[in-house]
C-alpha positions as CSV (number, residue, x, y, z in Angstrom):
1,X,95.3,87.5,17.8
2,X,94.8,85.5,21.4
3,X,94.4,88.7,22.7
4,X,91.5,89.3,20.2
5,X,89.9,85.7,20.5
6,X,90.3,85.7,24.2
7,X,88.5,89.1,25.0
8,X,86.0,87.7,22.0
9,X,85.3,84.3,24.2
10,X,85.4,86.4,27.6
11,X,82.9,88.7,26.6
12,X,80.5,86.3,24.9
13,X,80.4,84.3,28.0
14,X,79.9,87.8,30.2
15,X,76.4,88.6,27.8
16,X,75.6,84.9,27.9
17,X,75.9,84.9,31.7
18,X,74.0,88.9,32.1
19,X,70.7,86.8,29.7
20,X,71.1,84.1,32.2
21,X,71.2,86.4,35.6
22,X,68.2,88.8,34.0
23,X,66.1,85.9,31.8
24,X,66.1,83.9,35.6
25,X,65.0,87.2,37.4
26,X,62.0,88.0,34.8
27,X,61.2,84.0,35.1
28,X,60.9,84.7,39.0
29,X,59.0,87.9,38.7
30,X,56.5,86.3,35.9
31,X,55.9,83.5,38.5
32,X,55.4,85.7,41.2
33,X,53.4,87.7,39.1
34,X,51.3,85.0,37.4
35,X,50.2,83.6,41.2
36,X,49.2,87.2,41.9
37,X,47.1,86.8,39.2
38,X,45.1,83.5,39.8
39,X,45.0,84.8,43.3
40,X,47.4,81.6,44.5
41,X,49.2,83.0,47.5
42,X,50.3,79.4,48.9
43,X,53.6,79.3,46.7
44,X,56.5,79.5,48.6
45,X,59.4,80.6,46.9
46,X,63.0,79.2,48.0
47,X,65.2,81.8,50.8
48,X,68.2,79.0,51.2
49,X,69.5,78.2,48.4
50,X,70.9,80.7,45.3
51,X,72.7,83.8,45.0
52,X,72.5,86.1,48.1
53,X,70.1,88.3,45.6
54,X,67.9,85.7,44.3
55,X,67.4,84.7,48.1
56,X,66.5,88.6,48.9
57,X,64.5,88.7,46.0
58,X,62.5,85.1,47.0
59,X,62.3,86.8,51.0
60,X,60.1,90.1,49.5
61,X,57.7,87.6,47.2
62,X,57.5,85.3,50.6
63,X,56.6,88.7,52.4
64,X,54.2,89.7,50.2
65,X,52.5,86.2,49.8
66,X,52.2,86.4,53.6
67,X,50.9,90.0,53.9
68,X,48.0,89.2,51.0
69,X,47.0,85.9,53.2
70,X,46.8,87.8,56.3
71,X,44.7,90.4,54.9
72,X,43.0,88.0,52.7
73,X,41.8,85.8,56.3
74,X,41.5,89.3,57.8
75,X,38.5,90.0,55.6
76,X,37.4,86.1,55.2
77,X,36.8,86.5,59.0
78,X,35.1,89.8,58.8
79,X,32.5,88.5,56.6
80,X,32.0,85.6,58.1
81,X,31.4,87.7,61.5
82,X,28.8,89.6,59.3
83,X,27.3,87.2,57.7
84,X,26.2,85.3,61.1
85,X,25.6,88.2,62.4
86,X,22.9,89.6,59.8
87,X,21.8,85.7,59.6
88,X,21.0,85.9,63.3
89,X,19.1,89.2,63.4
90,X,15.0,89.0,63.9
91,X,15.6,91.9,60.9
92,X,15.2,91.1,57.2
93,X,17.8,92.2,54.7
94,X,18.3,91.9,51.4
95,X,21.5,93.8,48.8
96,X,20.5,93.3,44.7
97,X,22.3,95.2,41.7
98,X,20.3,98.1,40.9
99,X,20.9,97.2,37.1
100,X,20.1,93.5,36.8
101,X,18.3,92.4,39.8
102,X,20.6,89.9,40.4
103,X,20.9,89.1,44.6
104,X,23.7,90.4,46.5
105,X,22.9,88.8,50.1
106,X,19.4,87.9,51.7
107,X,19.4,86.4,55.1
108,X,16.7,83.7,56.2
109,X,14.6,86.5,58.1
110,X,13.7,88.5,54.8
111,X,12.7,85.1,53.2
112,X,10.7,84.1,56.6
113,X,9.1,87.4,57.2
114,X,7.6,87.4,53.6
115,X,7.6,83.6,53.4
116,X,9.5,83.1,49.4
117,X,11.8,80.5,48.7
118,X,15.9,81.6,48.1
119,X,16.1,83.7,45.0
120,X,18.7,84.7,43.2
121,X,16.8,87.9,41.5
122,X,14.2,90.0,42.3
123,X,11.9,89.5,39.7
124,X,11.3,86.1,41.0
125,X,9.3,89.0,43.5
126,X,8.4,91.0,40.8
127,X,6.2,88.0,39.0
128,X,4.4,86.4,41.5
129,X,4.0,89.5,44.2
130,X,4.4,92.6,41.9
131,X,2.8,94.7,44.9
132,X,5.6,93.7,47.3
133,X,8.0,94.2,44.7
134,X,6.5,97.5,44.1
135,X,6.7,98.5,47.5
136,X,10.4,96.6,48.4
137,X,12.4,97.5,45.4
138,X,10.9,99.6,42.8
139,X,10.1,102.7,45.7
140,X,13.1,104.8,47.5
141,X,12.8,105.2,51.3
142,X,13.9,108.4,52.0
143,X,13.5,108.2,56.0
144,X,12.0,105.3,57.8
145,X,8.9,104.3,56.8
146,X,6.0,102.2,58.0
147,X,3.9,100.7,56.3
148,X,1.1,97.7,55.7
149,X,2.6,94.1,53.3
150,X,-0.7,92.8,52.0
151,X,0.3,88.7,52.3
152,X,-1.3,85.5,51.0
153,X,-2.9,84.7,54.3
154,X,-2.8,88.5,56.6
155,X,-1.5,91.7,56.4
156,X,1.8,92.8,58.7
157,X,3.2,96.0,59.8
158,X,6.9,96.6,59.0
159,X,9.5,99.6,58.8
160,X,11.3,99.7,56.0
161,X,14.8,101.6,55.2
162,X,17.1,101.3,52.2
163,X,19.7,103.2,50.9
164,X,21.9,102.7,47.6
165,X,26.2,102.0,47.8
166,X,28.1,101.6,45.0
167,X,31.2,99.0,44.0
168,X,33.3,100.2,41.5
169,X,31.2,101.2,38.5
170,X,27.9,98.8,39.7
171,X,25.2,100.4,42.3
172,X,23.8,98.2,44.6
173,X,20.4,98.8,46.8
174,X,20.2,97.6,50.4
175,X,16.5,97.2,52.0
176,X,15.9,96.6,55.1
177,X,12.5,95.5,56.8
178,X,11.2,94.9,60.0
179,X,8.4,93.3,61.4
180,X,6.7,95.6,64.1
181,X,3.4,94.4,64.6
182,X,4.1,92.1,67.7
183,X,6.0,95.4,69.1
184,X,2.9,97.1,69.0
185,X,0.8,94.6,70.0
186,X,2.8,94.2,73.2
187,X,3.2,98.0,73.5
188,X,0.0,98.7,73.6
189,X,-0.7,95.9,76.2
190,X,2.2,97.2,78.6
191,X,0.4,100.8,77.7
192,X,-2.9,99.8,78.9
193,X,-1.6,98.5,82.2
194,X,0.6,101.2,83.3
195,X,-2.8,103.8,81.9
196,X,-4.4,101.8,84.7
197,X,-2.1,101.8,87.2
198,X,-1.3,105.5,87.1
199,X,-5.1,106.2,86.8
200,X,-5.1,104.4,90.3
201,X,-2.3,106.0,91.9
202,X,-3.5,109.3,91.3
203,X,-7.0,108.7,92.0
204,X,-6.3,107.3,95.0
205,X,-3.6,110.4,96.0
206,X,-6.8,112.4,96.6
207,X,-9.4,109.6,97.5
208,X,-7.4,109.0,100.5
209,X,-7.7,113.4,101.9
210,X,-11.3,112.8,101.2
211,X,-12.0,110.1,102.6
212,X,-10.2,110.9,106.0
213,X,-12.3,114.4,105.5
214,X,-15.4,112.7,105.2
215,X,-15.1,110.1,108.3
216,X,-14.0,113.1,110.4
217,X,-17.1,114.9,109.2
218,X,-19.2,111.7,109.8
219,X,-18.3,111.5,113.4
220,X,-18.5,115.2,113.9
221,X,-22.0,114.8,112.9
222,X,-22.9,111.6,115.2
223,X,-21.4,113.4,118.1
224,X,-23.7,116.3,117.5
225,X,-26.5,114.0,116.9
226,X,-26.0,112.2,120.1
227,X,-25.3,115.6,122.0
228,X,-27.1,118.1,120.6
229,X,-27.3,120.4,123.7
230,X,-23.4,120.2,123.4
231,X,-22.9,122.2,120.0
232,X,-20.1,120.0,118.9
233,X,-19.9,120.4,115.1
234,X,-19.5,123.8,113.7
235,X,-21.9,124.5,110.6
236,X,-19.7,126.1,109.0
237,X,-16.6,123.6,109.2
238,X,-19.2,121.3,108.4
239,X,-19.7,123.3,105.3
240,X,-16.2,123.9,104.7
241,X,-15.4,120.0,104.8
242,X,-18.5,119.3,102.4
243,X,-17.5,121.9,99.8
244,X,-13.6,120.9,100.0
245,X,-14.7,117.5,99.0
246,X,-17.1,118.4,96.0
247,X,-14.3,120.7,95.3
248,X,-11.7,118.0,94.7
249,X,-14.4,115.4,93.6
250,X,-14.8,117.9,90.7
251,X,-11.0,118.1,90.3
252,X,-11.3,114.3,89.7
253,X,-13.6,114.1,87.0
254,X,-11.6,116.8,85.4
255,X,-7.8,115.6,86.1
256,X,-9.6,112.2,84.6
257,X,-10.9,113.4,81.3
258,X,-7.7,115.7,81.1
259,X,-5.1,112.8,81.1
260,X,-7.2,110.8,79.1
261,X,-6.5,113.5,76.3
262,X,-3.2,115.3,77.5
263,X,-1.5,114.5,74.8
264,X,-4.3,116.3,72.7
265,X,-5.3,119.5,74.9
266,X,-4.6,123.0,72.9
267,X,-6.0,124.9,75.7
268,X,-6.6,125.0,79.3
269,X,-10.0,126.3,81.3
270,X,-7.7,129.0,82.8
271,X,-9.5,131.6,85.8
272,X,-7.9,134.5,88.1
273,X,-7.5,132.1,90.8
274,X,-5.9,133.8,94.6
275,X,-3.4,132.0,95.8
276,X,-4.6,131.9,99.3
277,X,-7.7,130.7,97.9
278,X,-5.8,127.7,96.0
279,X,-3.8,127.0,99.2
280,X,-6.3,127.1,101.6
281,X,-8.6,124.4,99.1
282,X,-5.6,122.3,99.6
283,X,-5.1,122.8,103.6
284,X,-8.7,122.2,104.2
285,X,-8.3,119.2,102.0
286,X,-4.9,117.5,103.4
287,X,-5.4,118.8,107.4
288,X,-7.3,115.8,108.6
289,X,-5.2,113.3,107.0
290,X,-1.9,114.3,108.1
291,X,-3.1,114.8,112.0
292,X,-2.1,111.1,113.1
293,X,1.2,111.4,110.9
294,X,2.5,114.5,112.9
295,X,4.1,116.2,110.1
296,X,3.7,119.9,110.5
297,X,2.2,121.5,107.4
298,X,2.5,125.0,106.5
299,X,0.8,127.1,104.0
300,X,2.0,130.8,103.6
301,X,1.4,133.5,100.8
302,X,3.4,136.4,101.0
303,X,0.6,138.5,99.6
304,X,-3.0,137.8,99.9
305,X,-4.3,139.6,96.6
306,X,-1.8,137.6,94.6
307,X,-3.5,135.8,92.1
308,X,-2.7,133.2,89.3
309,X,-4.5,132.6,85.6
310,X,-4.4,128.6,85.9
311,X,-6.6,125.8,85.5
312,X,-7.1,125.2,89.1
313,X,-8.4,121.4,89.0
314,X,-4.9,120.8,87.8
315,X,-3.0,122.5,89.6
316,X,-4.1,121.6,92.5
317,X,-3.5,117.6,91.5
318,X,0.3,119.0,90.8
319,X,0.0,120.6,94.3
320,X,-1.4,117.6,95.7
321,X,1.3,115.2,94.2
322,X,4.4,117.1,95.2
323,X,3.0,118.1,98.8
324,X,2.7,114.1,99.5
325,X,5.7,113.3,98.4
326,X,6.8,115.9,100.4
327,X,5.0,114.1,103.3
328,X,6.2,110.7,102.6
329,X,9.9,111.4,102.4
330,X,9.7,112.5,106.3
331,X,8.0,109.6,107.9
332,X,11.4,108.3,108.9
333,X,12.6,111.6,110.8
334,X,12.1,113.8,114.0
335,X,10.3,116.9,113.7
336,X,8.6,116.3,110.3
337,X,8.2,119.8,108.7
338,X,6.3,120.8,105.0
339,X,6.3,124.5,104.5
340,X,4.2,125.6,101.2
341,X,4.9,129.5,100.6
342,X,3.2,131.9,97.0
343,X,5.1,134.6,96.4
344,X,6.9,136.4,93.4
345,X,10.4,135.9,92.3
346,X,12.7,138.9,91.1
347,X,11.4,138.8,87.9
348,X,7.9,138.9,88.6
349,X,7.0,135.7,88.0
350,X,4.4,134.2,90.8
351,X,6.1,130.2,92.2
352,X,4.9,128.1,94.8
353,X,7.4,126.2,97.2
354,X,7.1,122.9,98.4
355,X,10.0,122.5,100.9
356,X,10.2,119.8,103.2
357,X,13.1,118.5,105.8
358,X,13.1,114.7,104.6
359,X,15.5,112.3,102.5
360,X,15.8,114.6,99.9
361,X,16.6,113.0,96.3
362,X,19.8,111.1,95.6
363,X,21.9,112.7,93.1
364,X,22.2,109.8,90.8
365,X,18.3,109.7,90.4
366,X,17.9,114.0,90.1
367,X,18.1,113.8,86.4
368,X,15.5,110.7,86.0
369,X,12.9,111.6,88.4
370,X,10.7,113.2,85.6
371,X,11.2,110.2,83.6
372,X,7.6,108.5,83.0
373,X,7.1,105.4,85.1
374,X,10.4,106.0,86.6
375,X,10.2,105.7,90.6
376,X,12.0,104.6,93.5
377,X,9.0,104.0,95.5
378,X,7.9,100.0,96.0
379,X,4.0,101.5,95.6
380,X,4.6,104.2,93.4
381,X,3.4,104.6,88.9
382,X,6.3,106.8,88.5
383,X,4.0,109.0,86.8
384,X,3.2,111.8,89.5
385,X,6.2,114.1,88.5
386,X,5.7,113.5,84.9
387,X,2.3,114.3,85.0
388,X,2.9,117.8,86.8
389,X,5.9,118.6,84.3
390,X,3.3,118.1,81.5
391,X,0.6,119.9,82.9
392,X,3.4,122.9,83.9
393,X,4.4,123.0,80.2
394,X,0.4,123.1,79.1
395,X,0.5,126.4,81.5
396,X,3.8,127.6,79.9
397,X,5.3,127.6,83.1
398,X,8.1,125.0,84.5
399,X,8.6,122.7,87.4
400,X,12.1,122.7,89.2
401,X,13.7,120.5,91.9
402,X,16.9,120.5,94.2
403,X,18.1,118.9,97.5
404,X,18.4,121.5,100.4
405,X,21.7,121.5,103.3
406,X,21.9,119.9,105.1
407,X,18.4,117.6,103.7
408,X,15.3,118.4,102.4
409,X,14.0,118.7,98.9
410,X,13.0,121.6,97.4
411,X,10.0,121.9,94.4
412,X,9.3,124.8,92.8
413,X,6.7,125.7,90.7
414,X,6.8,128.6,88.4
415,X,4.4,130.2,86.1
């Protein structure tokens, strides 16, 4: 009978001290679980004091109160990065539900550029500027678009991009606009004055030949005035010097209207044109305004009847281009040399050489040199090598340039 009422006693107080042990643990784990739920990750749950597993078990609730926090502040600081980030932008942006209206984010810029007050949905747009809202929200912007905002007081050019993300089961829409009109405006300034300056540079490129050509012509023809018995001026150089500059006076007016439109020509005034012909125009040309530099220039066609079907006024402002920049990049070395040789290449195709024993072209510039308005020069547009690329590609031919050993440069045309 003790033995009954004992084991009785001892096992009443085992199942009253198991509900104890378990009923504590679920107590625990509903806390843990109920600040999960309200999102209150500050509790601290007790690691000193308590069974060795109720102090384990209070360690992996501190650890996962910690690792929520951390991730919590983790993305706390990430939008807070973003949000001054898209706050400081000259961009406006804007994120609604697709469903209601009702605003995600809008920075100050979209409010500025469009000049509303805060709203909280957009058909606070869509009842007082229904074309806007037309235009902002209701429309889907495949690819960038540009387009006009008719506003109280003026119009203004913008780009506008959206695209639609979704979070959980609710679509959102995110627009994008940007005001471009002072871009242009500026644009089309800094377009204007580098249109003149190139127009300039390249006038002046063959203003200078002919204007050398004409003052040695000038005082050929005072010389002969003065001393006529003498028989100092050669009609025919006379004639050759007059017809080289109507020549390239011609290719002036042409190279002028050309780039004017460049952008716009389908077709070139092409004629059989022989090389030594094109060469010798140039020669004529260049000769008296290279004598005082001392720079030897060559001319050499490896066949006389080769011809080429090219627009010749253009060419020869290509020609023109790369043989004084040929020029130039030997001022500063003995024994100045510019050799200019026609000929075919082994697959038939007529090129013309420009090699010269100057500077040559750095390597870290090769690649940009063809850039427009890129140049190393102090005087230079940065234009001449752009333009002769373009007007290469309107012949369907190609322009090509390398350093030679141990210096020189190398330009070669071919068509």
């Amino acid at each position: 009978m003790y033995f009954i009422i004992g084991g009785a006693v001892f096992t009443l107080g085992f199942f009253i001290n198991i509900y104890r042990y378990v009923t504590k643990r679920f107590v625990e784990m509903d806390d843990f679980f109920e600040s999960v739920k309200y999102r209150d990750f500050s509790r601290w749950f007790v690691e000193d004091r308590g069974s060795q597993d109720m102090r384990r078990l209070h360690k992996g609730f501190n650890l996962v109160n910690r690792t929520i926090k951390e991730i919590n502040n983790d993305r706390q600081a990430q939008f807070v990065y973003l949000q001054k980030i898209l706050a400081m932008v000259n961009v406006g942006i804007i994120a609604f539900n697709v469903e209601t209206g009702a605003v995600l984010w809008i920075n100050d810029s979209f409010l500025k550029l469009l000049d509303f007050p805060s709203f909280k949905n957009i058909s606070f747009v869509k009842s007082r500027r229904p074309e806007i809202f037309e235009e902002l929200f209701d429309k889907y912007h495949t690819t960038i678009t540009s387009t006009t905002l008719r506003m109280r007081q003026e119009d203004i050019e913008v780009l506008i991009s959206d695209t639609v993300f979704e979070v959980e089961d609710t679509s959102f829409k995110l627009v994008v606009i940007q005001n471009i009109e002072d871009t242009l405006n500026h644009n089309e300034s800094e377009a204007w004055k580098k249109l003149l300056s190139v127009m300039t540079h390249e006038i002046m490129n063959s203003i200078a030949p002919i204007s050398s050509l004409a003052e040695t012509l000038e005082t050929n023809l005072k010389e002969s005035i003065e001393k006529p018995a003498l028989q100092l001026t050669d009609p025919e150089d006379v004639l050759a010097g007059i017809s080289s500059i109507k020549k390239r006076s011609e290719g002036l007016m042409k190279f002028a209207q050309t780039y004017r439109s460049l952008n716009k020509v389908t077709h070139l005034n092409r004629t059989e044109v022989y090389a030594k012909d094109l060469l010798d125009s140039i020669q004529n040309l260049l000769q008296p305004s290279i004598k005082e530099k001392e720079v030897k220039l060559e001319f050499e066609v490896s066949n006389p009847k080769l011809q080429l079907e090219i627009d010749s006024y253009l060419i020869e402002q290509v020609l023109i281009n790369l043989i004084v920049n040929a020029i130039e990049a030997t001022e500063d070395f003995e024994s100045p040399q510019v050799m200019v040789q026609a000929m075919t290449n082994s697959k038939g195709n007529i090129q013309i050489i420009i090699r010269d024993n100057g500077s040559g072209i750095p390597a870290e510039i090769m690649e940009s040199v063809f850039v427009p308005f890129f140049s190393t020069k102090n005087r230079g547009s940065g234009i001449g090598l752009s333009l002769s690329k373009q007007i290469m590609t309107l012949h369907q031919g190609k322009i090509q340039l390398r350093n030679l050993e141990p210096r020189g440069t190398e330009a070669r045309l071919i068509f």
